[in-house]
C-alpha positions as MATLAB code, in Angstrom:
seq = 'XXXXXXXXXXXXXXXXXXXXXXXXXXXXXXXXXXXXXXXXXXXXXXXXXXXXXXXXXXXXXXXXXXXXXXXXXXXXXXXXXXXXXXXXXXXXXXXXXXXXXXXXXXXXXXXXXXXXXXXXXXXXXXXXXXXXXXXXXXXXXXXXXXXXXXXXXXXXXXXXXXXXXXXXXXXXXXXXXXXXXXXXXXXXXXXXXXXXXXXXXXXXXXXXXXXXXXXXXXXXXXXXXXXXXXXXXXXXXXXXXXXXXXXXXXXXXXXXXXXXXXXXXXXXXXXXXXXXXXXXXXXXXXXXXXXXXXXXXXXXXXXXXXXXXXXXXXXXXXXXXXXXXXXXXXXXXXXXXXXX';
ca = [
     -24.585    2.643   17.874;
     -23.464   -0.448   15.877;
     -19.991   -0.467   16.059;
     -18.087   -2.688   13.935;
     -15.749   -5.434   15.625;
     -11.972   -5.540   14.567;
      -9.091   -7.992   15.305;
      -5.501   -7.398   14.255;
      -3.027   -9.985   13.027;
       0.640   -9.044   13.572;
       1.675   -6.081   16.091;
       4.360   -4.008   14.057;
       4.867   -0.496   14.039;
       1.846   -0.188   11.659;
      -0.326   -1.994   13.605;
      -0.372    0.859   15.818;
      -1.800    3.548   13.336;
      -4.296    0.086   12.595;
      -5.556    0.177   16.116;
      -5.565    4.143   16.640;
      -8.081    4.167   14.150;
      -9.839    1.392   14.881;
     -10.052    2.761   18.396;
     -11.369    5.986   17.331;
     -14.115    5.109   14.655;
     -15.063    1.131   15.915;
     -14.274   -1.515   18.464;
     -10.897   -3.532   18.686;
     -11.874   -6.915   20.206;
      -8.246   -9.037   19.919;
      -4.874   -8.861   17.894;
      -2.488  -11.436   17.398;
       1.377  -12.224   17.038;
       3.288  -14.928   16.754;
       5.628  -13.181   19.665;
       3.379  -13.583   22.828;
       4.764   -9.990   24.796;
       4.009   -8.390   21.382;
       0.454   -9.353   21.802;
       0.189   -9.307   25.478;
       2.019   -5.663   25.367;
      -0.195   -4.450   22.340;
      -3.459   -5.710   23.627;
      -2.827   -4.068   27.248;
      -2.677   -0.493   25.521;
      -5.844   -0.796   23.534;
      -7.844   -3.091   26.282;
      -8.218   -6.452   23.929;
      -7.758  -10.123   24.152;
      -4.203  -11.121   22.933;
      -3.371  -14.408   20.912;
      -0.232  -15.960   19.617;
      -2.142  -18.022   16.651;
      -4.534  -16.772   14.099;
      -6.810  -20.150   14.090;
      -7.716  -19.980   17.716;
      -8.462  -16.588   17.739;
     -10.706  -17.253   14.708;
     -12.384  -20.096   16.374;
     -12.793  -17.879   20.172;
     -13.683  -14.436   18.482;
     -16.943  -15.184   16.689;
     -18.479  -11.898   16.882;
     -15.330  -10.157   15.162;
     -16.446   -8.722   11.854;
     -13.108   -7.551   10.175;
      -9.541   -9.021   10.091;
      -6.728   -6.177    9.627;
      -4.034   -8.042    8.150;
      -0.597   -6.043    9.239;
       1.881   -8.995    8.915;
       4.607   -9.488    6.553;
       3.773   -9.316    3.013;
       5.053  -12.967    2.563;
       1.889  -13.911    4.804;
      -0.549  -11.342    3.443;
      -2.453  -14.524    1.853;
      -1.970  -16.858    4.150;
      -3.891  -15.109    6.698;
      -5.792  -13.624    4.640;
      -7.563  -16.718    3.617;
      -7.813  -17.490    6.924;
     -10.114  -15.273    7.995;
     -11.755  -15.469    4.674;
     -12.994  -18.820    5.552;
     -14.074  -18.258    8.805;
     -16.190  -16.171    7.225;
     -14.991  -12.417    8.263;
     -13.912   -9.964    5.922;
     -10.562   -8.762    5.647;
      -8.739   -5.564    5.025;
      -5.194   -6.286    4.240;
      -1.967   -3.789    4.615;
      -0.062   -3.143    1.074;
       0.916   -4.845   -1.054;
      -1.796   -7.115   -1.360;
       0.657  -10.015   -1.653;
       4.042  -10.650   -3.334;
       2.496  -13.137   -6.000;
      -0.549  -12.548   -8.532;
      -1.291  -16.480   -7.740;
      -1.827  -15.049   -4.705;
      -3.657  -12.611   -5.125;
      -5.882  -14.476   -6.990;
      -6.320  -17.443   -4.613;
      -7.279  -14.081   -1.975;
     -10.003  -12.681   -4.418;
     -11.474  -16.538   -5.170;
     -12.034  -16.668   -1.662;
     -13.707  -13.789   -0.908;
     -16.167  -14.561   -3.794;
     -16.490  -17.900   -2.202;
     -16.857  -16.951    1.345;
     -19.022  -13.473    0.003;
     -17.029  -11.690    2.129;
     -15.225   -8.186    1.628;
     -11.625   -7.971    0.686;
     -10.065   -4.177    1.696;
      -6.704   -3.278    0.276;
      -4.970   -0.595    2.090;
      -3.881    2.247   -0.601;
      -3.803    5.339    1.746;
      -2.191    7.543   -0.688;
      -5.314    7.283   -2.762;
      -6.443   10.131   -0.156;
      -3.710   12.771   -0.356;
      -5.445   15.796   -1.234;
      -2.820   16.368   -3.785;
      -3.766   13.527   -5.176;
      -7.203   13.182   -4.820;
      -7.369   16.591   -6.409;
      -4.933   14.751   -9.501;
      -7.090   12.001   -9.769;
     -10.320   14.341  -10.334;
      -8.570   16.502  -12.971;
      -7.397   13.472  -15.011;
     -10.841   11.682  -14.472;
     -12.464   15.306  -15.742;
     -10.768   15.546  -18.741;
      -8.977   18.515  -18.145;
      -5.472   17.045  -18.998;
      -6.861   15.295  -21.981;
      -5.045   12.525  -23.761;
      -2.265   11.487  -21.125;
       1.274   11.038  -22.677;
       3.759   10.604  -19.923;
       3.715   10.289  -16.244;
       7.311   10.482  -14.414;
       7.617    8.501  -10.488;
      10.447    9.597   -8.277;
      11.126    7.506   -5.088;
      13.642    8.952   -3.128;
      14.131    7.642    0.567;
      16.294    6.419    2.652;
      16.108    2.853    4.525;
      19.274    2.260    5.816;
      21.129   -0.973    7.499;
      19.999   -0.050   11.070;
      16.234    0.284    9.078;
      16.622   -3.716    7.843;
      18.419   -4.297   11.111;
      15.363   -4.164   13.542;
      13.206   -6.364   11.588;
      13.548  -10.196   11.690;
      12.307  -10.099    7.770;
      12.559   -6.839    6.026;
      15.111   -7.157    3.359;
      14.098  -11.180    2.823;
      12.762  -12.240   -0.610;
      10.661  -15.040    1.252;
       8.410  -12.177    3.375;
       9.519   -9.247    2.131;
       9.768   -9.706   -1.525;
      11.228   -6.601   -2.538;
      12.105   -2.844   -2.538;
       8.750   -2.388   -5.053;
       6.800   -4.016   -2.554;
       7.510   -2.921    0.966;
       8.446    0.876    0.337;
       7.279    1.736   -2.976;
       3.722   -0.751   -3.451;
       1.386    2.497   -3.405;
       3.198    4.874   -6.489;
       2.970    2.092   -8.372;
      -0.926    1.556   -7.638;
      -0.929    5.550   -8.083;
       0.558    4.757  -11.687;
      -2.330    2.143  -12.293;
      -4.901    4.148  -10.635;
      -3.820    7.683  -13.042;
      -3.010    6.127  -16.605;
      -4.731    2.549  -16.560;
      -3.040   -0.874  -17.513;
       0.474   -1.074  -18.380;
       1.255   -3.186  -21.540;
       5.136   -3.770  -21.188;
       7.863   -3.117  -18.678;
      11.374   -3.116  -18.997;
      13.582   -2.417  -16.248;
      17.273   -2.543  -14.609;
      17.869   -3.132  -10.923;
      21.125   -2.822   -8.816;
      22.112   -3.284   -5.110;
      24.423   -0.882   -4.955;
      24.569    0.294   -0.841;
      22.783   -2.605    0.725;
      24.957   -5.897   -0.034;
      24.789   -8.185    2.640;
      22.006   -6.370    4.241;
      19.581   -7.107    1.826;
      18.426  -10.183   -0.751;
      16.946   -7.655   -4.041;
      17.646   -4.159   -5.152;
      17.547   -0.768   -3.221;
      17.699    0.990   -6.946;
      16.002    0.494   -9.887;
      15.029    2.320  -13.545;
      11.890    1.151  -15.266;
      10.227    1.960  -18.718;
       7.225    1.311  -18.605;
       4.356    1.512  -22.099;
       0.670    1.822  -20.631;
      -2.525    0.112  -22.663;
      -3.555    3.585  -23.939;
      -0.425    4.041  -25.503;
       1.172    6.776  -22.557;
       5.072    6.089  -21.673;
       6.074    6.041  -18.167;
       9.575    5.742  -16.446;
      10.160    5.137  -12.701;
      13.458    5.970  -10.906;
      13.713    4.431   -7.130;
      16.429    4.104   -4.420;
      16.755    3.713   -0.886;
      19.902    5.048   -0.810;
      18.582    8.977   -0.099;
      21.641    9.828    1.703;
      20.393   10.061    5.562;
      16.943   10.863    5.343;
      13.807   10.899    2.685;
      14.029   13.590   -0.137;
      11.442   13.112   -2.845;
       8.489   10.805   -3.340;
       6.583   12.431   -6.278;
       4.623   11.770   -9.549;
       4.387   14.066  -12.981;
       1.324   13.740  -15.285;
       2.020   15.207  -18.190;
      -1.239   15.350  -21.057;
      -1.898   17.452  -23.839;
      -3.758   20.176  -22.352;
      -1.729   20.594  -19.495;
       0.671   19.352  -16.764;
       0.699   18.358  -12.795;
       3.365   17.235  -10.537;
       2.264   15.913   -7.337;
       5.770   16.014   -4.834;
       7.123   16.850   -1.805;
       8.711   13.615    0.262;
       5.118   11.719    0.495;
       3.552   12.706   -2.606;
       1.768   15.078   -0.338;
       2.375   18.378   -1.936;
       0.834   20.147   -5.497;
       4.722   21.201   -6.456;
       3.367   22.782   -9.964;
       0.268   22.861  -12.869;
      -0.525   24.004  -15.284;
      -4.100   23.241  -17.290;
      -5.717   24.893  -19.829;
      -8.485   25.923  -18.642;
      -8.384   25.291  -15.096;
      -6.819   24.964  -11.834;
      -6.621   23.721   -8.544;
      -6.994   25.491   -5.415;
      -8.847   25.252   -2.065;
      -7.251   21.940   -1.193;
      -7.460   20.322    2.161;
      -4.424   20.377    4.344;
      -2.146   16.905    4.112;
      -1.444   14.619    6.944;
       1.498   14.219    8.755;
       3.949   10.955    7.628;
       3.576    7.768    9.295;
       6.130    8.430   11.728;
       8.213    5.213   12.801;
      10.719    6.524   15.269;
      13.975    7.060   13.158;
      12.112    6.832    9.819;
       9.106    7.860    8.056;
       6.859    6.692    5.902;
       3.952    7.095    3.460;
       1.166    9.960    4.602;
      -1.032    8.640    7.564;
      -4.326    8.553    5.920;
      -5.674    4.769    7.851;
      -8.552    7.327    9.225;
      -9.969    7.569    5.808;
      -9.322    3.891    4.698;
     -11.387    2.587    7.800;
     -13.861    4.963    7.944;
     -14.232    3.240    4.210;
     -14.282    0.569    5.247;
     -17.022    0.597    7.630;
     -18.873    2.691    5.291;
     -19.059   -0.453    3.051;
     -20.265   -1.982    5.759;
     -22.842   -0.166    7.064;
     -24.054    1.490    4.510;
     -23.477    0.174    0.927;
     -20.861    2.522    0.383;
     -18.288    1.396   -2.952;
     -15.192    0.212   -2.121;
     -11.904    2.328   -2.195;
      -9.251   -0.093   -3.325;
     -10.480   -3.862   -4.115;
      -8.325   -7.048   -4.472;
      -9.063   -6.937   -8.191;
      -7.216   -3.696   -8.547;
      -4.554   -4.487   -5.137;
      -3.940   -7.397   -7.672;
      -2.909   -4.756  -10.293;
      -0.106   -3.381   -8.495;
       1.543   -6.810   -7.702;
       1.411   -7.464  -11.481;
       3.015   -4.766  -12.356;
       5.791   -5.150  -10.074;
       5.863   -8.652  -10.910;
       6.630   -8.340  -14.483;
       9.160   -5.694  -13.381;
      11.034   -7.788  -11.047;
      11.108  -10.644  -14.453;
      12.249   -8.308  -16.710;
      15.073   -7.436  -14.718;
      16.148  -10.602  -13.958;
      15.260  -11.837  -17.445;
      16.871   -8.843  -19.175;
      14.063   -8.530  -21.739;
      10.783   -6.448  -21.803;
       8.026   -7.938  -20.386;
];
């Protein structure tokens, strides 16, 4: 069986659902971290070749045929590139990148090179939301008029605390970014492109812990003339409470809820409704937080898919690119004070 070759690039906690997967549906050949007992501690639980720099396992590992980018979002492109031009492909962890420069100079590459760029957007395969996606796409909800987002968690100080840059502008970027990157490609992915933003941001429980907002409230006015509003904190007292997104069109309405957007919390649709769903996965768990749903199964079994067999794409650059934008122009109207 042809089984396609994977190296990792940074050994974090999601690395580890990375290389689960990659364990179960391909072959992981090497991973890499700047911190060598990272590397050497990672690659003696999945039986692969550890490095401490990306260009010499580039240069060594010729027959690797995919690069999972899991590093921090600061270095997304960076690496990304990288293995770009040494010709593999790439599937990058959200978000894409904290720029759209970057993100650009990612997708330019990939043409160049004629390589594949992945974007993780796991939350594409809730079955709540899969099962959204389909109605909207259907017609069923007809002319869409205003979708609602809802981020509640919690990421506390001891959260920021056990990561040497979580919480840094530099690799981090941002509260949009690191906890919130896939509701607002969910938002993109539902309604289309967004023609204005205007937003207000606060740190109101994280000073000193933190360089950007853990709150924010956004307006947002899509391309097909739909309003949109997004409320977001990270100051859910002591755990996660809500993580969920309302659709609301003219012949009917859908909320898609539950902590991880992973449950159907109501509808009603003229005409139709939903049932015989799938069950949802589990969160990613991280120890003493969670996070979005584990769906990495379905995003590499995509991936190789492309691959192997032609398959289309789940979640390109071109529309990973989309998300940054968007959070982008929310990030300058705040600090601008003017709609964007």
């Amino acid at each position: 069986m042809n089984r396609t070759k994977f190296a990792i690039v940074g050994c974090g906690r999601i690395a580890e659902r990375h290389a689960q997967y990659i364990s179960n549906l391909a072959t992981l050949v090497a991973v890499c971290d700047v911190k060598q007992e990272r590397a050497s501690a990672f690659s003696k639980r999945y039986g692969c070749q550890p490095y401490t720099d990306l260009d010499e396992l580039l240069s060594k590992e010729k027959n690797v045929d995919v690069i999972s980018v899991c590093t921090p979002n600061g270095l997304h492109a960076e690496h990304s590139i990288k293995a770009l031009k040494a010709g593999k492909h790439v599937l990058c962890e959200k978000p894409m990148a904290i720029t759209s420069k970057d993100c650009d100079a990612m997708i330019r590459e990939a043409e160049k090179a004629q390589r594949r760029l992945f974007i993780v957007k796991q939350n594409r395969f809730n079955p709540p939301i899969v099962a959204l996606k389909k109605v909207i796409d259907e017609g069923w909800l007809g002319k869409i008029v205003d979708v609602q987002l809802n981020c509640y968690w919690n990421r506390d100080a001891a959260y920021y605390k056990q990561s040497d840059w979580k919480g840094t502008k530099k690799l981090d970027g941002g509260t949009l970014y690191t906890q919130f990157s896939h509701f607002i490609d969910l938002l993109y992915w539902f309604v289309g492109d967004v023609k204005s933003v205007q937003a207000s941001l606060a740190n109101t429980l994280h000073s000193g812990i933190i360089e950007f907002e853990d709150t924010g409230i956004v307006l947002l006015k899509f391309a097909n003339g739909a309003l949109g509003t997004i409320n977001y904190t990270v100051n859910s007292y002591k755990k996660n409470m809500e993580g969920s997104i309302t659709v609301f069109g003219e012949k009917g309405t859908v909320k898609v809820g539950g902590q991880y957007l992973n449950v159907l919390e109501y509808q009603h649709i003229d005409g139709y409704q939903i049932k015989d769903m799938p069950e949802s996965a589990p969160a990613n768990d991280y120890g003493f937080y969670q996070g979005s749903m584990s769906n990495h199964d379905k995003v590499y079994a995509n991936v190789i898919d492309v691959l192997l067999k032609n398959a289309s794409i789940a979640t390109s650059g071109s529309e990973g690119q989309k998300t940054v934008g968007i959070i982008e122009r929310i990030y300058a109207s705040a600090r601008d004070g003017k709609e964007k």
